[in-house]
N, C-alpha and C positions, 0 to 999 in steps of 0.2 A: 269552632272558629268559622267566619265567615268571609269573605272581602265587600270590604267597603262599598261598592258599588249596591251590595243587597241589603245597606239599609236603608231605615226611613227616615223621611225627614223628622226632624225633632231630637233624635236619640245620638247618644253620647257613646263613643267607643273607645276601645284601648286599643293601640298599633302592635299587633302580635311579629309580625314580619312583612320585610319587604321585598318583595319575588321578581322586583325590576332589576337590568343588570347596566352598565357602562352608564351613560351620561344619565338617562331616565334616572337611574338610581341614586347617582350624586345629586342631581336635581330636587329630588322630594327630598332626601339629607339638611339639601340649604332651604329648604322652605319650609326643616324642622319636622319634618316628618320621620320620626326614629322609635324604635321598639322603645312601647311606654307613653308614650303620648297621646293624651284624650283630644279625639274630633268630633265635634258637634255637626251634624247637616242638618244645614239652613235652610237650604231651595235646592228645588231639584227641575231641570231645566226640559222643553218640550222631548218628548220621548226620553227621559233619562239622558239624553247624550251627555249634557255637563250638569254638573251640580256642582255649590257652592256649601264651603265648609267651614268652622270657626276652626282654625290648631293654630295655639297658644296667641288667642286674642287676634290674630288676623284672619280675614277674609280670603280664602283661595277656593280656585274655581280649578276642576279637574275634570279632563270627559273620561268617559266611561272608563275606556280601554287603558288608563291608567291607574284609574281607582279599583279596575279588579286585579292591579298586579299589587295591593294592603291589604295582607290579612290581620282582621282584627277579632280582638274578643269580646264575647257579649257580656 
């Protein structure tokens, strides 16, 4: 397993766990982000800081320091 943040652009993942706690954590929940859920990265933004993701048909953009708290599987 790896977190989100260390993939590339192009490739498709599966949401193994979410390691965020209190609102951060309900917050990815309502944006559909839950164990089982394929994300696509789209674009990845000047130094990695945000990148942009396809989870389930929508477009979300997340900076870094969020996207290393989903780990997913390859």
């Amino acid at each position: 397993m790896k977190y989100l943040c260390d993939v590339g652009v192009g490739e498709v993942v599966e949401v193994a766990s979410l390691l965020s706690k209190d609102l951060l954590k309900e917050r990815m929940l309502a944006l559909g982000i839950t164990k089982g859920t394929k994300i696509e990265i789209i674009r990845k933004g000047p130094k990695d800081n945000l990148t942009v993701f396809d989870i389930r048909g929508v477009m979300i953009a997340l900076r870094k320091e969020e996207s290393k708290l989903i780990l997913v599987a390859e």
